[in-house]
N, C-alpha and C positions, 0 to 999 in steps of 0.2 A: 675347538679351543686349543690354542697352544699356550702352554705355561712357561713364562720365561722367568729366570731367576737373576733378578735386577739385584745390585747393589749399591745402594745408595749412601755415601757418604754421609757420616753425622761429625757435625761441626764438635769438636771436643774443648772445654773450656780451657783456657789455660789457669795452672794452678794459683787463685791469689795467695799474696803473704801477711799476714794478717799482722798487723804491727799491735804486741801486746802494750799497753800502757796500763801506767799507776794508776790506782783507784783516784776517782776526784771527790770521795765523799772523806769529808772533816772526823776523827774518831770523836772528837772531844764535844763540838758544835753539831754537829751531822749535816751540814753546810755540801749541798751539792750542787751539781749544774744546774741553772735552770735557762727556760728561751725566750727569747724576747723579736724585741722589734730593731733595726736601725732602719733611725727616721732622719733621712736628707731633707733637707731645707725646703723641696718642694712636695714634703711631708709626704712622700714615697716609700713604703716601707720593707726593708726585706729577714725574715727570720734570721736568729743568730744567735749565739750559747751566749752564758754569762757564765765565767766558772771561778768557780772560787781561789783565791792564793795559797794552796795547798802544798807543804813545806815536810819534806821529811827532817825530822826533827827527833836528838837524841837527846834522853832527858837523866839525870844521874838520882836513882831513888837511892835516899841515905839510910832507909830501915830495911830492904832488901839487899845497900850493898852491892846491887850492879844500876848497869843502861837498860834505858826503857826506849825503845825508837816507835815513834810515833808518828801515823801522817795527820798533822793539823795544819788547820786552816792561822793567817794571823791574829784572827779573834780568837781563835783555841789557844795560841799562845798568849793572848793576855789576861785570858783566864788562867792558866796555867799561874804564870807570872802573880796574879791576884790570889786565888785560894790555894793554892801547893800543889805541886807533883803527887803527893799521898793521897790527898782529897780524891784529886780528878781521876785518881787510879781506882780509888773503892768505887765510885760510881761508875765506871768503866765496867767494873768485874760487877757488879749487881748488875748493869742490862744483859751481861752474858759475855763481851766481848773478851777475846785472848788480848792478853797482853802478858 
């Protein structure tokens, strides 16, 4: 038996860059991605996101006296618009989230 000490090449990946993006979940709504169908006319169907209109959005609280930046969705902004900035802050801070 002779032993030979082979070296065999391994294919090394190259590094991917991983492109960070914004959360797509609504703080106010919890409004996120979901997946669906698109269906062509000859009802051929291929998977594909639905993602919500998610808007970084500054808001001015008058009993704290500063900005409050928010990612909401445009239903979040019309609740916002509907029951106050103060409202949708206490229910914010009771599920736990920072703001």
């Amino acid at each position: 038996m002779l032993a030979l000490n082979v070296v065999i090449p391994v294919a090394v990946e190259p590094l991917l860059i991983l492109r960070v993006s914004m959360s797509n979940v609504c703080q106010v709504t919890g409004r996120r991605p979901t997946t669906g169908f698109t269906v062509s006319h000859s009802h051929r169907r291929n998977k594909r996101w639905f993602k919500p209109n998610i808007q970084k959005k500054k808001f001015y609280v008058p009993n704290e006296k500063r900005h409050v930046t928010l990612m909401v969705s445009a239903k979040g902004i019309k609740i916002i618009n509907k029951r106050g900035i103060e409202s949708v802050l206490a229910d914010l801070r009771r599920r736990g989230e920072k703001v």
